[in-house]
C-alpha positions in Angstrom: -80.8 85.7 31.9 -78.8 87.2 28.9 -76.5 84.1 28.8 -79.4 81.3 29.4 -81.0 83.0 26.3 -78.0 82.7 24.2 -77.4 79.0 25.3 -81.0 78.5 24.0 -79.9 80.1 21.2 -76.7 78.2 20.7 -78.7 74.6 21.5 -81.3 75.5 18.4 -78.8 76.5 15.9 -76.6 73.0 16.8 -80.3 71.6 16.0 -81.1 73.0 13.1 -77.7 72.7 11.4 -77.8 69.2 12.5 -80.7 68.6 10.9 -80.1 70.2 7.6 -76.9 68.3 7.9 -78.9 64.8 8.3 -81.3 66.1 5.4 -78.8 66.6 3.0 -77.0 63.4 3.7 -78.4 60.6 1.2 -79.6 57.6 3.2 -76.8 54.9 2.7 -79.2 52.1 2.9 -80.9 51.8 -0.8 -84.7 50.5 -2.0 -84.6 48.1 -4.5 -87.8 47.4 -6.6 -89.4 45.6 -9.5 -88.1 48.8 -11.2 -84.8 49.4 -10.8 -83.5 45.8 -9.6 -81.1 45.9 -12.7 -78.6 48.5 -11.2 -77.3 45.5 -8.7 -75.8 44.2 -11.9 -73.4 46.9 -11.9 -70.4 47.1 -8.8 -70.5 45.3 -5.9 -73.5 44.9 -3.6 -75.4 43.1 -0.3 -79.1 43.1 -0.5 -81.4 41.9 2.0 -84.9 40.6 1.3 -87.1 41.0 4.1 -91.1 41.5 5.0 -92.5 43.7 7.7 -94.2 41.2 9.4 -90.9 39.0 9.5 -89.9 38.9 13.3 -86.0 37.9 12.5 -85.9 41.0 9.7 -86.9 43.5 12.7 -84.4 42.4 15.1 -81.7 42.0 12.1 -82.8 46.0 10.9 -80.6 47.6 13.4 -77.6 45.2 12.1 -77.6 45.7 8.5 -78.2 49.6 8.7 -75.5 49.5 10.4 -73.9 48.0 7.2 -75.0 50.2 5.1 -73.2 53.5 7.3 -70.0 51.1 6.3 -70.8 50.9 2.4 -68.5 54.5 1.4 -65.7 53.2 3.6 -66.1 49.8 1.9 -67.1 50.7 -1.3 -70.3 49.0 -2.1 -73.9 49.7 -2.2 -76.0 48.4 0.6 -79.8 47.8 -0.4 -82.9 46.4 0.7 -85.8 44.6 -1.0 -89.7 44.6 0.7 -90.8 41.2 -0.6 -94.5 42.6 0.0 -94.2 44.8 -2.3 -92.2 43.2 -4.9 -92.8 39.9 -5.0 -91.5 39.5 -8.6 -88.2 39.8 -7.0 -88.9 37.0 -4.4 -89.6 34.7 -7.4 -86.4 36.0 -9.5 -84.1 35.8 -6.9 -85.2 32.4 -5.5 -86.5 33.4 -1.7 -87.7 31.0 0.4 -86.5 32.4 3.9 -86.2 35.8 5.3 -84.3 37.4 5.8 -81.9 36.0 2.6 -78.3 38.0 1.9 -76.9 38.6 -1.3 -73.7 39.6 -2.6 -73.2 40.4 -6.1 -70.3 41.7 -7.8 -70.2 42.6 -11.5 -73.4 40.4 -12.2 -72.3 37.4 -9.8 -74.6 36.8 -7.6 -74.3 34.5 -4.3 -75.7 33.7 -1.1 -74.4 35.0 2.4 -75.0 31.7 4.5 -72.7 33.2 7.1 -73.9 34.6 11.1 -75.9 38.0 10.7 -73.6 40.3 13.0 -72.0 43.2 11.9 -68.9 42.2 12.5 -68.8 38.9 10.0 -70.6 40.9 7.4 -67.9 43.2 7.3 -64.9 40.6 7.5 -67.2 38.9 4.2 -66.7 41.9 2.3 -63.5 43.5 3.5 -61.6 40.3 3.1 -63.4 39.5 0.1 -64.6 35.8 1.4 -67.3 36.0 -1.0 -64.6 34.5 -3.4 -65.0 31.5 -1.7 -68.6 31.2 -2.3 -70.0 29.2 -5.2 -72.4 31.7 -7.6 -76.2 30.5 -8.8 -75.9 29.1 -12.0 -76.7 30.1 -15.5 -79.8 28.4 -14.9 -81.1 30.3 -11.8 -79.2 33.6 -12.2 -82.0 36.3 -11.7 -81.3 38.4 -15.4 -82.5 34.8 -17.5 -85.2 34.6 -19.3 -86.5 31.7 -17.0 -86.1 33.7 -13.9 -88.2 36.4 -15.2 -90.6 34.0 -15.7 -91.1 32.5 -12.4 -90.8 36.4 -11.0 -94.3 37.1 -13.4 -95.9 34.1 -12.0 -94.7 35.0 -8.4 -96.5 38.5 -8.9 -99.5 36.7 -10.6 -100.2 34.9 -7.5 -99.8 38.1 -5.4 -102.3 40.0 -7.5 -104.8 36.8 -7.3 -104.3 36.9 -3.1 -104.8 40.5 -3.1 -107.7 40.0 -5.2 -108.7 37.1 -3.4 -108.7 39.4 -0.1 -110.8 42.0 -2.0 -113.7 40.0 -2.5 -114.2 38.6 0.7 -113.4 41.7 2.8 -114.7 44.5 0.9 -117.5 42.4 -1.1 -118.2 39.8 1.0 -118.5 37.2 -0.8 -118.0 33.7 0.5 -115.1 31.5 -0.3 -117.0 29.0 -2.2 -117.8 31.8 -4.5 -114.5 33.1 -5.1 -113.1 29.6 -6.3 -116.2 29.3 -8.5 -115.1 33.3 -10.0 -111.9 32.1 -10.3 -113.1 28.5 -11.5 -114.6 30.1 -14.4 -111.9 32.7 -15.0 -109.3 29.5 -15.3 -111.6 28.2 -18.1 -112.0 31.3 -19.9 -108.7 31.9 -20.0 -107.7 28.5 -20.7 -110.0 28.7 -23.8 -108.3 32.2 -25.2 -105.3 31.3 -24.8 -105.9 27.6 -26.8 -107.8 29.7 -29.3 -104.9 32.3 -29.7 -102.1 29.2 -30.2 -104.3 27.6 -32.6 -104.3 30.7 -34.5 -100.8 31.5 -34.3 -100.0 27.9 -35.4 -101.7 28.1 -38.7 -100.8 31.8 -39.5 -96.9 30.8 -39.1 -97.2 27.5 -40.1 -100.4 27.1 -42.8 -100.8 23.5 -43.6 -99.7 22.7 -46.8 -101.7 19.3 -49.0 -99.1 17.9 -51.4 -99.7 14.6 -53.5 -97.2 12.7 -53.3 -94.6 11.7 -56.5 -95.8 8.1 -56.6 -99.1 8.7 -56.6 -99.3 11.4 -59.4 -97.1 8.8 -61.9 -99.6 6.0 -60.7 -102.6 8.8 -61.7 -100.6 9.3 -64.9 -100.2 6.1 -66.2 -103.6 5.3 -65.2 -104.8 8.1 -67.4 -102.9 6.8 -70.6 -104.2 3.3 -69.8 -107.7 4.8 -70.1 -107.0 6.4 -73.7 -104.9 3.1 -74.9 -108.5 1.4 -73.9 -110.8 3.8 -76.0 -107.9 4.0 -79.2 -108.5 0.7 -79.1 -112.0 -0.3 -78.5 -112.6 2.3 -81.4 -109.9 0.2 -83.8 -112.4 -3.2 -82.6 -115.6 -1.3 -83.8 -114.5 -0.4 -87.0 -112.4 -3.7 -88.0 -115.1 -7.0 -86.1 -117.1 -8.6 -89.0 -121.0 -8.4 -89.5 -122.7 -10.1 -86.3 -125.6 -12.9 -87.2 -128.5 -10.5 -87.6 -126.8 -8.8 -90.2 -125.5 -12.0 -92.5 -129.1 -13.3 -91.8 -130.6 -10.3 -93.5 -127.8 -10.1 -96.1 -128.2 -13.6 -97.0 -132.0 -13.2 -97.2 -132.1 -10.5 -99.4 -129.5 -11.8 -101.7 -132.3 -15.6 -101.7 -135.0 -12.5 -102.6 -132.6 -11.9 -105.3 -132.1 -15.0 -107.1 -136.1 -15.8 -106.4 -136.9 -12.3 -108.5 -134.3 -13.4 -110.6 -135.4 -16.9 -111.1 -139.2 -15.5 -112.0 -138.2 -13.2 -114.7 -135.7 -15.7 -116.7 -138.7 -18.1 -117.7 -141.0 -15.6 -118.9 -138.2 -14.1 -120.7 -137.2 -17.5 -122.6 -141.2 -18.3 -122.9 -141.2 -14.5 -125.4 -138.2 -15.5 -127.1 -139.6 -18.5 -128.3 -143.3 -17.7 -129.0 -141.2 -15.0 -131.1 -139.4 -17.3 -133.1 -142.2 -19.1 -134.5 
């Protein structure tokens, strides 16, 4: 009795020490998120991207967890990416099957493209074959500017499925509705952001109205042509001779003249002579 009690005894302290044992341990096999994706550009990793409902991830679990109790003997860090909930990282990384394999190394990334057993994952790291492998380009390497912004469109569409999925399950609202919602959403949005380039365009770039050289000389000399013209319609005023109607009446008043005169100088000579006699 004594010693079946202290077997009992024995067996729960084995359990609880293993167990505190397996608690304190830090699971070899790491998330990686929208978050903290950037630490796989330091050291040497493989990541897998996979999705719950994927039936080749399941089945390929066991095999790279299996990896991951490797990585300390290997020296690398063994993660994992749900593209479910990080699809920004589907879209950065270029996914388009699960379950995709990456090794990176000091910022290099490349694909594994080789079986998915244990054994030639570790001959790929351990004998370093990855050397062999090309790495993505400049042009789809998952820090470039590009890249991030395919990953924001990739989690754009996500949030407009999941909203997509709200308002038919939880509102009910037919389908036809939700592409007129979102029908109407595309135009407003369309319209702010037009309205917001527009705006940026003339606060960074105000349009400027210059005249050009040629025309301001042309405006010039047409200006001094317009003041020869009046100095020297002013010089014709003051220099034409008398017009018709003035040397008619001149020449009438001076025949007034020599008529007065003409009347006077016989009364005049009549006076002198009556005076005489």
């Amino acid at each position: 009795m004594a010693a079946n009690i202290v077997r009992v005894l024995l067996g729960l302290v084995v359990l609880v020490g293993t167990s505190l044992v397996s608690a304190s341990k830090p699971d070899p096999l790491l998330k990686v998120t929208d978050d903290n994706w950037r630490m796989l550009l330091e050291g040497e990793w493989m990541v897998e991207f996979m999705a719950p409902w994927c039936p080749a991830c399941r089945s390929f679990e066991t095999t790279w967890r299996s990896l991951a109790e490797w990585s300390r003997d290997l020296d690398i860090s063994v993660g994992v990416v749900d593209v479910t909930e990080n699809p920004g990282l589907s879209g950065r990384f270029l996914v388009t099957s699960l379950p995709t394999i990456y090794h990176i190394k000091d910022g290099e990334f490349r694909v594994f493209q080789g079986e998915r057993k244990e054994s030639e994952l570790l001959k790929f790291v351990d004998d370093k074959l990855w050397q062999d492998v090309t790495p993505v380009s400049s042009w789809t390497h998952p820090n470039s500017f590009q890249m991030g912004i395919v990953g924001f469109f990739f989690r754009c569409a996500m949030f407009i499925r999941s909203f997509y999925s709200t308002l038919t399950t939880k509102y009910g609202i037919p389908e036809w509705g939700c592409y007129l919602i979102f029908a109407v959403l595309t135009i407003i949005t369309g319209l702010l952001l037009g309205l917001i380039f527009v705006v940026c365009c003339d606060w960074f770039f105000p349009a400027k109205y210059s005249i050009p050289a040629g025309a301001v000389h042309v405006q010039e000399a047409s200006f001094d042509d317009k003041d020869k013209d009046d100095e020297s319609d002013l010089i014709d005023d003051t220099e034409q001779p008398p017009s018709q109607s003035q040397s008619g009446e001149a020449g009438d008043s001076s025949v007034r003249r020599r008529q007065k005169q003409g009347e006077n100088s016989p009364s005049s000579a009549g006076d002198t002579t009556a005076a005489s006699s």
